[in-house]
VMD Tcl script that builds the backbone (N, CA, C; Angstrom):
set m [mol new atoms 438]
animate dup $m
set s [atomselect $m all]
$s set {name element resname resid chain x y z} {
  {N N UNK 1 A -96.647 14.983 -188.980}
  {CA C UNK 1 A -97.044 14.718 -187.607}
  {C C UNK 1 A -97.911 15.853 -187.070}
  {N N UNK 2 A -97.627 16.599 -187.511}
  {CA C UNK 2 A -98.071 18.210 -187.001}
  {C C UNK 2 A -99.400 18.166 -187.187}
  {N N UNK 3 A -100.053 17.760 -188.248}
  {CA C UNK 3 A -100.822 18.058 -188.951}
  {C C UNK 3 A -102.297 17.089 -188.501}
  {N N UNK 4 A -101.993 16.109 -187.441}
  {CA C UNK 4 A -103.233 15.468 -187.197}
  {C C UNK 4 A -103.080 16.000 -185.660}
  {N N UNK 5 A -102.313 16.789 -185.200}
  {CA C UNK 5 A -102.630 17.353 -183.488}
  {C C UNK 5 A -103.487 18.814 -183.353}
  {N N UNK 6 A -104.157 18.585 -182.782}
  {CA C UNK 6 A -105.106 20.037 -182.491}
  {C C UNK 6 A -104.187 21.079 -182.296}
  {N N UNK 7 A -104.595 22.517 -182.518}
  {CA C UNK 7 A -103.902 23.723 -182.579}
  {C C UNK 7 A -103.603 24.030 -180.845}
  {N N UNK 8 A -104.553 23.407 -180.052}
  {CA C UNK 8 A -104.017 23.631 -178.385}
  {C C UNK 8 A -102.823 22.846 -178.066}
  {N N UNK 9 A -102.971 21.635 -178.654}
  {CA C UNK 9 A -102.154 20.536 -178.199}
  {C C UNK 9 A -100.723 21.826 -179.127}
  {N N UNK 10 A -100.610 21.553 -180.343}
  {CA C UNK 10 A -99.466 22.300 -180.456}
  {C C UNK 10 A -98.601 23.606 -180.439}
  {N N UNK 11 A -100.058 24.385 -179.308}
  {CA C UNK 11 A -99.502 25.614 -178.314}
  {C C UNK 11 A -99.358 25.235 -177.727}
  {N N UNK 12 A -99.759 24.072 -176.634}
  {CA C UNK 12 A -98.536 23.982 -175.303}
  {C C UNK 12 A -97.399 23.433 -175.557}
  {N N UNK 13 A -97.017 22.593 -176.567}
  {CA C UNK 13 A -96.183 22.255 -177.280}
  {C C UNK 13 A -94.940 23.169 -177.447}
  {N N UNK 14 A -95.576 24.088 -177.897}
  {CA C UNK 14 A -94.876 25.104 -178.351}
  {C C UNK 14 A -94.193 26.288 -177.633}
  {N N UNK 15 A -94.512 26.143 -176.117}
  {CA C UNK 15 A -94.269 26.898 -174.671}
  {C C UNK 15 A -93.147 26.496 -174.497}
  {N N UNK 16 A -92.146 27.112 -174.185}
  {CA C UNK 16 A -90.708 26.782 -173.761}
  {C C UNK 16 A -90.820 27.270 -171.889}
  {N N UNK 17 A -90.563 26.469 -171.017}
  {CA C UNK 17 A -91.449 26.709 -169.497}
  {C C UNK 17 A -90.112 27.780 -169.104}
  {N N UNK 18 A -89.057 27.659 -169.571}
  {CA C UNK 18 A -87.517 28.314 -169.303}
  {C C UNK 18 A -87.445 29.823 -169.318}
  {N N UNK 19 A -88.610 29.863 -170.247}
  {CA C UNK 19 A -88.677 31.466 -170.806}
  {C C UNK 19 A -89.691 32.292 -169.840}
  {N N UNK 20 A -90.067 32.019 -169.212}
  {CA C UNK 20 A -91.457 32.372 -167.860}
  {C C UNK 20 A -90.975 31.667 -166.343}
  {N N UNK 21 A -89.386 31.383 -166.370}
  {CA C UNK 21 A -88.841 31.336 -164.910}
  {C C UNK 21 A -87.498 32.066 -164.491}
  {N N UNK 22 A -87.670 32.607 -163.675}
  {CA C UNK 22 A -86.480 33.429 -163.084}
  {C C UNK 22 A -85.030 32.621 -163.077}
  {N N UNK 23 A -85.234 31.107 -162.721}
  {CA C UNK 23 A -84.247 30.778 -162.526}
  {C C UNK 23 A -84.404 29.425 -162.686}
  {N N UNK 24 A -83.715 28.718 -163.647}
  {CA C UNK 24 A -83.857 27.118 -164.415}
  {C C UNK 24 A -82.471 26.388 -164.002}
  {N N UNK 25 A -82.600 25.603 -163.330}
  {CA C UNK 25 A -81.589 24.779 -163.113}
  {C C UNK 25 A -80.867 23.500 -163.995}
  {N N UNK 26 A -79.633 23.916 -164.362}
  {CA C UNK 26 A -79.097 23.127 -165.446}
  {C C UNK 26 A -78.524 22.023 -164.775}
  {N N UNK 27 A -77.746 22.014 -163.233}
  {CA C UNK 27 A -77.619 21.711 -162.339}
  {C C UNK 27 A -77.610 20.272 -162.299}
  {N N UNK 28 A -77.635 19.640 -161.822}
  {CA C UNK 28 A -78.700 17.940 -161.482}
  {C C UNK 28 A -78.353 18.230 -159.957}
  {N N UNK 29 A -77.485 18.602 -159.191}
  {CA C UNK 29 A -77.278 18.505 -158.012}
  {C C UNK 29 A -77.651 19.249 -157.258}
  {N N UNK 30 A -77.562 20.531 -157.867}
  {CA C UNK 30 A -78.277 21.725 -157.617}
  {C C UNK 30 A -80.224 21.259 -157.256}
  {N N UNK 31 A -80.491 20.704 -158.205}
  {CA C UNK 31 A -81.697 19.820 -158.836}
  {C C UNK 31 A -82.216 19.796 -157.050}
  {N N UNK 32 A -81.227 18.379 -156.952}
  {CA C UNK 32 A -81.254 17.647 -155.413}
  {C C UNK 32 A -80.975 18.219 -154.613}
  {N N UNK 33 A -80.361 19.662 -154.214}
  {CA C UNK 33 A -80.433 20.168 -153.249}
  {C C UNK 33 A -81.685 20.721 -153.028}
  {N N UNK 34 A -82.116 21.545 -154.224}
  {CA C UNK 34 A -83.874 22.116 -154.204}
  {C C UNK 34 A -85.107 21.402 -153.491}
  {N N UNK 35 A -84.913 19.985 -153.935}
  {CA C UNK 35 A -86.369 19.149 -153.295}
  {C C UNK 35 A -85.495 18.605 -152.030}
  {N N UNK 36 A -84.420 18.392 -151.278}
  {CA C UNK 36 A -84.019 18.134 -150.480}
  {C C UNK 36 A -84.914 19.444 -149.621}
  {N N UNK 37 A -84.181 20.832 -149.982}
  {CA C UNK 37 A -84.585 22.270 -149.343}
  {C C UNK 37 A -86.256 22.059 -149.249}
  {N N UNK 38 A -87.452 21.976 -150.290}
  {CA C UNK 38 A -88.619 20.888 -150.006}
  {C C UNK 38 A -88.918 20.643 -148.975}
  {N N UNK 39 A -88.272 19.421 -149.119}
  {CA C UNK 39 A -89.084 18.383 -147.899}
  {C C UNK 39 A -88.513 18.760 -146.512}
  {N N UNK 40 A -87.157 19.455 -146.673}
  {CA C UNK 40 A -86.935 19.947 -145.214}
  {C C UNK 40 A -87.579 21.384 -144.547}
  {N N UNK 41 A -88.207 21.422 -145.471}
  {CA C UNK 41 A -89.320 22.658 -145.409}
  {C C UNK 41 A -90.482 22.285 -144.670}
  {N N UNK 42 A -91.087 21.235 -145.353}
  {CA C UNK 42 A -92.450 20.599 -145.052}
  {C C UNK 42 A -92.337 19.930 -144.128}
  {N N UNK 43 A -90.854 19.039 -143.397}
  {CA C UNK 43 A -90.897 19.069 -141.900}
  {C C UNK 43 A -90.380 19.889 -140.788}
  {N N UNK 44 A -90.482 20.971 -141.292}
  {CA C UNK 44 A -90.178 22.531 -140.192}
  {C C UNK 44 A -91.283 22.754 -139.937}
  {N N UNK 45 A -92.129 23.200 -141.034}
  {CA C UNK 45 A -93.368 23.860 -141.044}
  {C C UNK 45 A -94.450 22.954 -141.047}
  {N N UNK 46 A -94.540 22.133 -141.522}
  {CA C UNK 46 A -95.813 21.448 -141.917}
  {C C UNK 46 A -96.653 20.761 -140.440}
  {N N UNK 47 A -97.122 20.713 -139.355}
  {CA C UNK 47 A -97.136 19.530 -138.825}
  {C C UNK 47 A -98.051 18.371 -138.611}
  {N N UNK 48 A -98.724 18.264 -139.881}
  {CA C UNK 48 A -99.472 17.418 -140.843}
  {C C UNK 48 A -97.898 16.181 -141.366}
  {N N UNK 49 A -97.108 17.075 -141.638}
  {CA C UNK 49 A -95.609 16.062 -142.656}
  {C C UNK 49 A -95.182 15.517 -141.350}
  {N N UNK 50 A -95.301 16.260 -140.207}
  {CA C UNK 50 A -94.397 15.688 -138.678}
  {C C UNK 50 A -95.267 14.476 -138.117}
  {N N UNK 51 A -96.417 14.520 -138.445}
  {CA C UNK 51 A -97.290 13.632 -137.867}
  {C C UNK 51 A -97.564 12.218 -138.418}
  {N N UNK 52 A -97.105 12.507 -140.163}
  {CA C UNK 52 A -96.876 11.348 -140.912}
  {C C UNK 52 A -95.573 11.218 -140.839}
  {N N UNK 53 A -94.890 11.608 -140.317}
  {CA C UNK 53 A -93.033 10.890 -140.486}
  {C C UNK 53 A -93.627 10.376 -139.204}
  {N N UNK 54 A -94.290 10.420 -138.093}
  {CA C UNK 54 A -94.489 9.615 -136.944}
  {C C UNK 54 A -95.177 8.188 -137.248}
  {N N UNK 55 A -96.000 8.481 -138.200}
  {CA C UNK 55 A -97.112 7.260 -137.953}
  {C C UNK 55 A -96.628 6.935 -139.208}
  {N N UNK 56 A -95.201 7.081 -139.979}
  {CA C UNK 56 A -94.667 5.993 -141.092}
  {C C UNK 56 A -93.827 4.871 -140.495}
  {N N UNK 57 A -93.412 5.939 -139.432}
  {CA C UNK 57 A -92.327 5.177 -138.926}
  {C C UNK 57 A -92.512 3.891 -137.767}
  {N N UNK 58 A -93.930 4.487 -137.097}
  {CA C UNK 58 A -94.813 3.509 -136.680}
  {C C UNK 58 A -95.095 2.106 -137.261}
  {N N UNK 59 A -96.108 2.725 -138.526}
  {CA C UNK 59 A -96.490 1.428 -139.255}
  {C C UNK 59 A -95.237 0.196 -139.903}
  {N N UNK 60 A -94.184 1.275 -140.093}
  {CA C UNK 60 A -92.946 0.170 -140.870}
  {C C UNK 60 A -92.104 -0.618 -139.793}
  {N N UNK 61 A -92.698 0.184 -138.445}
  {CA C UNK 61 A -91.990 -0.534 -137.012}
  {C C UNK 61 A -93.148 -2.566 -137.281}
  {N N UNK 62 A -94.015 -1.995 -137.748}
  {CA C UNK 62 A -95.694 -2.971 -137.441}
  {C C UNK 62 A -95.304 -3.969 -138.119}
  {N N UNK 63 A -95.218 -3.375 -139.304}
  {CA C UNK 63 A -94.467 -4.361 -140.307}
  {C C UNK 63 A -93.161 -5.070 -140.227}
  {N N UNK 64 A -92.530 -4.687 -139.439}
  {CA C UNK 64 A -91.518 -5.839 -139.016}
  {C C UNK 64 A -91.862 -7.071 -138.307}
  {N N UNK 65 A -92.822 -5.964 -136.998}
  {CA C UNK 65 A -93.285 -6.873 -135.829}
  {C C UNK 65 A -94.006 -8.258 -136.562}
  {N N UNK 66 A -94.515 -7.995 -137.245}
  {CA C UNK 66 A -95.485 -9.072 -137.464}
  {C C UNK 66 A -94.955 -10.040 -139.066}
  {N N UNK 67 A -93.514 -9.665 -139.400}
  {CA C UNK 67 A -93.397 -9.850 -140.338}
  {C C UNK 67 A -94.152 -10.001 -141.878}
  {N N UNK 68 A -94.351 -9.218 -141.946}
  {CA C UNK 68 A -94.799 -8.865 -143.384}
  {C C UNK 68 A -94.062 -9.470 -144.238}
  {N N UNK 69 A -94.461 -9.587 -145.511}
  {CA C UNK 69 A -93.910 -9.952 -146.574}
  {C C UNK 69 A -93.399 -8.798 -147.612}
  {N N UNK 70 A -92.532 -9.319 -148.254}
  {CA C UNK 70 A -91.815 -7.874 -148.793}
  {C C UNK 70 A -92.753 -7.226 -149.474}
  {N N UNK 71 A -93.479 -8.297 -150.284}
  {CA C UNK 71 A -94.645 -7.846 -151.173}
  {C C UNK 71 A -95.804 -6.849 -150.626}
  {N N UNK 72 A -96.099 -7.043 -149.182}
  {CA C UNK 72 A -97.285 -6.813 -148.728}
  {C C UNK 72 A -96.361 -5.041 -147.957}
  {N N UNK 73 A -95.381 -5.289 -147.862}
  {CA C UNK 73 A -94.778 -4.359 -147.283}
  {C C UNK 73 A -94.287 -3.265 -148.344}
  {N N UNK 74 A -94.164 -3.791 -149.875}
  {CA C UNK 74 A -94.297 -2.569 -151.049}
  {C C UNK 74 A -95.242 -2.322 -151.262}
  {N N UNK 75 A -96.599 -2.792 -150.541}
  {CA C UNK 75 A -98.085 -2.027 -151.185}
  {C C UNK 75 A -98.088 -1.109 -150.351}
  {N N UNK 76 A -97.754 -1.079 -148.631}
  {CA C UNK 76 A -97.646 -0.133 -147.421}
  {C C UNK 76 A -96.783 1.384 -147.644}
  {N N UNK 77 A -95.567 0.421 -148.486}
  {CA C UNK 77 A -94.878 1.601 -148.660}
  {C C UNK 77 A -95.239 2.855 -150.035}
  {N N UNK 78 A -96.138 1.995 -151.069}
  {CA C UNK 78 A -96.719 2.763 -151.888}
  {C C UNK 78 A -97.694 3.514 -151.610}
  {N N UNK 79 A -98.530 2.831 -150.737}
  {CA C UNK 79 A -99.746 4.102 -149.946}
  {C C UNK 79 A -99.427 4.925 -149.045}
  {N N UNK 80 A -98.359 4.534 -148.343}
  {CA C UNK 80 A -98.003 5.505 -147.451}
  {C C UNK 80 A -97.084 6.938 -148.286}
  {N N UNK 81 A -96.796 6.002 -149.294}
  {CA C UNK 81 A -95.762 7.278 -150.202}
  {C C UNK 81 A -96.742 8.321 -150.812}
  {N N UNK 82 A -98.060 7.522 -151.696}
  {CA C UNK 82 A -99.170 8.579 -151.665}
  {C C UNK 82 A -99.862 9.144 -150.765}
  {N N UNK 83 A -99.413 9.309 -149.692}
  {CA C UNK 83 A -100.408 10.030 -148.799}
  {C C UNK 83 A -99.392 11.400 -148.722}
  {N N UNK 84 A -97.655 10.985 -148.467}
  {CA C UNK 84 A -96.783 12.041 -148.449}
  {C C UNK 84 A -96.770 12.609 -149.706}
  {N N UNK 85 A -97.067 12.203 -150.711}
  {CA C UNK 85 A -97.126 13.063 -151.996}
  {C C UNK 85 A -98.261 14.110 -152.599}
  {N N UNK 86 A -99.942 13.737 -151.896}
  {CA C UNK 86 A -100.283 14.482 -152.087}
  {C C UNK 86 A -100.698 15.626 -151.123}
  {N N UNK 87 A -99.608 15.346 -149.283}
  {CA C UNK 87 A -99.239 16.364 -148.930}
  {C C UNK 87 A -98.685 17.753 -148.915}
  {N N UNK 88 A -97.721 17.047 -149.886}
  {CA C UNK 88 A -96.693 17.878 -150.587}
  {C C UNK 88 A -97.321 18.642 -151.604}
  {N N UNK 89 A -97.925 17.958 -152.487}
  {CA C UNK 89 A -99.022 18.969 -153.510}
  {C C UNK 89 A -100.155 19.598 -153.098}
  {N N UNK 90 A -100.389 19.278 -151.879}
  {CA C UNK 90 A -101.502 20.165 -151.191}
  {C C UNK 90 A -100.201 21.478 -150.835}
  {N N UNK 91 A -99.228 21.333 -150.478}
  {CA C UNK 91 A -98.886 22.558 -149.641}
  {C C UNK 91 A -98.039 23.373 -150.893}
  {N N UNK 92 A -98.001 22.650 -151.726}
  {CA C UNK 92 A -97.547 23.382 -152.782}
  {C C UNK 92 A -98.453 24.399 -153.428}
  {N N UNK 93 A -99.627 23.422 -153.438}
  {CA C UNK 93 A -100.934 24.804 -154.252}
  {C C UNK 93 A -101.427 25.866 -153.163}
  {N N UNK 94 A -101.232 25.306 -151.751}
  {CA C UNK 94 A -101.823 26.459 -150.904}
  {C C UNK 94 A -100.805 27.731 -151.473}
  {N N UNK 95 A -99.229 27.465 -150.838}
  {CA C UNK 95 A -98.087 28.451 -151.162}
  {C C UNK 95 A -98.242 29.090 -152.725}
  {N N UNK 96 A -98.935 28.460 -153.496}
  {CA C UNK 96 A -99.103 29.329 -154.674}
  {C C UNK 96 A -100.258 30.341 -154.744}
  {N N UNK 97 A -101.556 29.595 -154.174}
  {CA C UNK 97 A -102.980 30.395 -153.538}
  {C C UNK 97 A -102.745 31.381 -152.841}
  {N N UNK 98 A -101.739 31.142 -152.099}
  {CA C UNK 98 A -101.732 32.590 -150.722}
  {C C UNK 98 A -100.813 33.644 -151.641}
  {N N UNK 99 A -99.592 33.025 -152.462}
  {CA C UNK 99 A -98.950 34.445 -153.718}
  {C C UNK 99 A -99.738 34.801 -154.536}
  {N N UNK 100 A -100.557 34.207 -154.883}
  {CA C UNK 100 A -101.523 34.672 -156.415}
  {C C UNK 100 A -103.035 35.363 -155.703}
  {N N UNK 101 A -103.456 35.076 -154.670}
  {CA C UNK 101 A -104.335 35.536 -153.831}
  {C C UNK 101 A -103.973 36.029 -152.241}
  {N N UNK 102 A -103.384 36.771 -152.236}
  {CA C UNK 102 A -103.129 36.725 -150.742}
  {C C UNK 102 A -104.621 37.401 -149.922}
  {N N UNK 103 A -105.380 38.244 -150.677}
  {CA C UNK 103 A -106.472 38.167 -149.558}
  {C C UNK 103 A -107.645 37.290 -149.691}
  {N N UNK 104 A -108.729 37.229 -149.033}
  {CA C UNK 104 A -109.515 35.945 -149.342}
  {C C UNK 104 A -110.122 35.867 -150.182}
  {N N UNK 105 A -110.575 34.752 -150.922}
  {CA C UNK 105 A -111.219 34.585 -152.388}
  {C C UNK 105 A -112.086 32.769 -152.419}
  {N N UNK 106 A -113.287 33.315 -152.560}
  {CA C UNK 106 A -113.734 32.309 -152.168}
  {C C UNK 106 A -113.481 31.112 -153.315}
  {N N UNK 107 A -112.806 31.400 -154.413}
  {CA C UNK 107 A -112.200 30.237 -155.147}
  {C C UNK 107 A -111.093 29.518 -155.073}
  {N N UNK 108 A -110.208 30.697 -154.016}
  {CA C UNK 108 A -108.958 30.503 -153.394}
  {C C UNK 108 A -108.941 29.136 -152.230}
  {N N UNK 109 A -110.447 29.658 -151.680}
  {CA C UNK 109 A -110.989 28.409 -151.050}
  {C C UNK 109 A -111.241 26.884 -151.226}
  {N N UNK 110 A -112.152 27.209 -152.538}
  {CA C UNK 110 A -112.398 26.136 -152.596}
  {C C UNK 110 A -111.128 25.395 -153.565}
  {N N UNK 111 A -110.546 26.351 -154.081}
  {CA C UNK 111 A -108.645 25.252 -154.461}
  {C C UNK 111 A -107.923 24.694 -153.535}
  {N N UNK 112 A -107.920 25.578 -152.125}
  {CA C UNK 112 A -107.471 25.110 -150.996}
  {C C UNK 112 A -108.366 23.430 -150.365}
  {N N UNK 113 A -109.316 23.563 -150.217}
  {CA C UNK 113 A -110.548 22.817 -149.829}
  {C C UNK 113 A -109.800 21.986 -150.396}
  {N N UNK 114 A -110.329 21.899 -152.135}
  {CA C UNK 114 A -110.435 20.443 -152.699}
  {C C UNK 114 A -108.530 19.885 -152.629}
  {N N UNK 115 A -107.580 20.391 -152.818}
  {CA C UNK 115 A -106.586 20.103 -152.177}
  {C C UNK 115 A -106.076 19.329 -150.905}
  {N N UNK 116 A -106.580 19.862 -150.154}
  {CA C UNK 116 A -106.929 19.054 -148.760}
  {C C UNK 116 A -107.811 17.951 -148.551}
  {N N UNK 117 A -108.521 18.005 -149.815}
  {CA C UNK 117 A -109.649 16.859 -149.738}
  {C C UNK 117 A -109.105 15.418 -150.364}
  {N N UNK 118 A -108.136 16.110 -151.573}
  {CA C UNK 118 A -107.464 14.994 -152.112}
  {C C UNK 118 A -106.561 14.249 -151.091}
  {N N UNK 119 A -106.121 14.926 -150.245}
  {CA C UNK 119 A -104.802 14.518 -148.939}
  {C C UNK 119 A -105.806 13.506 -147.940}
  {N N UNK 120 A -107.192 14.144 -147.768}
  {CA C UNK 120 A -107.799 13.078 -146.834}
  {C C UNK 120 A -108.298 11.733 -147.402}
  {N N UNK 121 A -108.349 12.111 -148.435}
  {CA C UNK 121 A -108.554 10.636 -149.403}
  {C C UNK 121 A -107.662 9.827 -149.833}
  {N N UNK 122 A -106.614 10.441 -149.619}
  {CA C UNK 122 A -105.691 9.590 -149.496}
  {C C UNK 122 A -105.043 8.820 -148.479}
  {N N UNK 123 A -105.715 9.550 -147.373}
  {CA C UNK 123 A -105.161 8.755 -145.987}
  {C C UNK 123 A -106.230 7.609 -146.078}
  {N N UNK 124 A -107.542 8.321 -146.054}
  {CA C UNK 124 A -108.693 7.290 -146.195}
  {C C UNK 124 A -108.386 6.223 -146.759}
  {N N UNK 125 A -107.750 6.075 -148.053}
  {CA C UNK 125 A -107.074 4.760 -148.927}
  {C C UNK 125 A -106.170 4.104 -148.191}
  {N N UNK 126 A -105.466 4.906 -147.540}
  {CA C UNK 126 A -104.179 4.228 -146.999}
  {C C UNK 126 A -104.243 3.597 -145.718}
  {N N UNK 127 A -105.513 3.896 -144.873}
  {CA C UNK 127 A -105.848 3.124 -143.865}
  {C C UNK 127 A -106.576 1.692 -144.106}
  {N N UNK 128 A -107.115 1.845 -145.079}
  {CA C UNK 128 A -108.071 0.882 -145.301}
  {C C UNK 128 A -107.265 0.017 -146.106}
  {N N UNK 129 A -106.163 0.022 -147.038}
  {CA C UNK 129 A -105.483 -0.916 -147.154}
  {C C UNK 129 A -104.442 -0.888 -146.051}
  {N N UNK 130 A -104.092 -0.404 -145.328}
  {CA C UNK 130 A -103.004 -0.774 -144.267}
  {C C UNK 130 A -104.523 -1.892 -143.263}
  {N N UNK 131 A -105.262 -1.376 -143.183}
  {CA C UNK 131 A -106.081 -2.733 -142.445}
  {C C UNK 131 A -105.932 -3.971 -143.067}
  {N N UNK 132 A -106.240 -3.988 -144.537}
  {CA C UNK 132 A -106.169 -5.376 -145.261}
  {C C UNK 132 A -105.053 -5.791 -145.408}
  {N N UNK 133 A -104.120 -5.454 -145.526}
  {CA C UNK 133 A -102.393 -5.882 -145.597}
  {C C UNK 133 A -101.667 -6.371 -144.090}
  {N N UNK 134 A -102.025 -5.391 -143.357}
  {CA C UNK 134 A -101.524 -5.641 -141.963}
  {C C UNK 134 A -102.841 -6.167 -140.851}
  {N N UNK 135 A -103.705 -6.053 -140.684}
  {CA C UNK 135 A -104.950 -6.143 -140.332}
  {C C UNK 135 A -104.519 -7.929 -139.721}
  {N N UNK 136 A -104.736 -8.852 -140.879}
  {CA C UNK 136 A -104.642 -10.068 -140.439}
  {C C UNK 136 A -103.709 -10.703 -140.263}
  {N N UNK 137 A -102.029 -10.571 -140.091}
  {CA C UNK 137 A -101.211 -10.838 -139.670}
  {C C UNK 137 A -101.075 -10.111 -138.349}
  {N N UNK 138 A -101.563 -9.572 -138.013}
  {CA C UNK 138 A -101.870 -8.477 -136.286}
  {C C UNK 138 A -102.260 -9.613 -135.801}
  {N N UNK 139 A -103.891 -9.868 -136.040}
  {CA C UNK 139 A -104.599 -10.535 -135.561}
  {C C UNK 139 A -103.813 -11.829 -135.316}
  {N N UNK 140 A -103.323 -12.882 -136.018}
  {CA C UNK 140 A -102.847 -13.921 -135.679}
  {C C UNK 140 A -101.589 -13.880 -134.787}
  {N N UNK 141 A -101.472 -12.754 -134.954}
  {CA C UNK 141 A -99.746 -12.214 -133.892}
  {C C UNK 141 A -100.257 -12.307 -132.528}
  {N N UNK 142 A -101.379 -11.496 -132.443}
  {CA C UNK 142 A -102.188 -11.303 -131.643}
  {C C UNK 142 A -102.617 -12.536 -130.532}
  {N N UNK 143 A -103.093 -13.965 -131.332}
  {CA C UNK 143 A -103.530 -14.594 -131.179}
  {C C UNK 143 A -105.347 -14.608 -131.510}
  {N N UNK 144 A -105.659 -13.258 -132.245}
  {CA C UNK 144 A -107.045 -13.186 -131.920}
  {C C UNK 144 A -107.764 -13.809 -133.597}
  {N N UNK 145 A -106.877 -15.094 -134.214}
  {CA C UNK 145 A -107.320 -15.278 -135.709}
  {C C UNK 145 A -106.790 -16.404 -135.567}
  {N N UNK 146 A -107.392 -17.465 -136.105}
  {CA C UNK 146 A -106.826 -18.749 -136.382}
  {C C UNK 146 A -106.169 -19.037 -137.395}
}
mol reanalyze $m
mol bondsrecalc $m
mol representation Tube
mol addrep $m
């Protein structure tokens, strides 16, 4: 098997990640307290995360109103889940940018930048299918669609 994988592929392979961390959790609960500690992080601090726990809780209010379909209401909840996920990985690489660089670096920047850029593109996605999913059941709620 070894023998048809490139010599990179079987150095990272070969990295044990356990041996380059202070502290490895054998845990599972422990596990779940960590990303619990997370996300209750990112709604202390974040208020980008405070502004989307507002306007999730909004849109899934919308989606009742107008009854959605479960179907149409797991595509809402999948875009809306990517928009909180690559929040979370935006604020994860900043918190690593500001330890590995704490003074300014204009590459520090542009990791920060394109980070943030991925987060607006993802809202961008997530509006534009929350229009097509919810968009025309509004309208007929509305009365403004035949």
């Amino acid at each position: 098997m070894r023998r048809w994988l490139h010599p990179d592929i079987l150095k990272t392979l070969s990295i044990d990640p356990t041996q380059y961390s202070y502290q490895v959790s054998t845990d599972r609960t422990a596990s779940y307290r960590y990303a619990l500690a997370g996300l209750l992080h990112m709604l202390r601090y974040s208020k980008n995360v405070r502004i989307q726990a507002v306007a999730t809780v909004l849109v899934m209010l919308l989606c009742i109103a107008v009854q959605l379909p479960l179907r149409d209401v797991a595509i809402i909840v999948l875009v809306t889940g990517l928009v909180w996920f690559a929040e979370f990985v935006n604020a994860a690489i900043e918190a690593l940018i500001n330890l590995v660089s704490p003074t300014y670096h204009d590459m520090a920047k542009v990791s920060k930048d394109i980070a943030a850029g991925a987060v607006l593109l993802c809202v961008i996605v997530s509006i534009i299918v929350g229009l097509l999913v919810i968009g025309p059941p509004l309208l007929v709620r509305l009365g403004l669609s035949a």
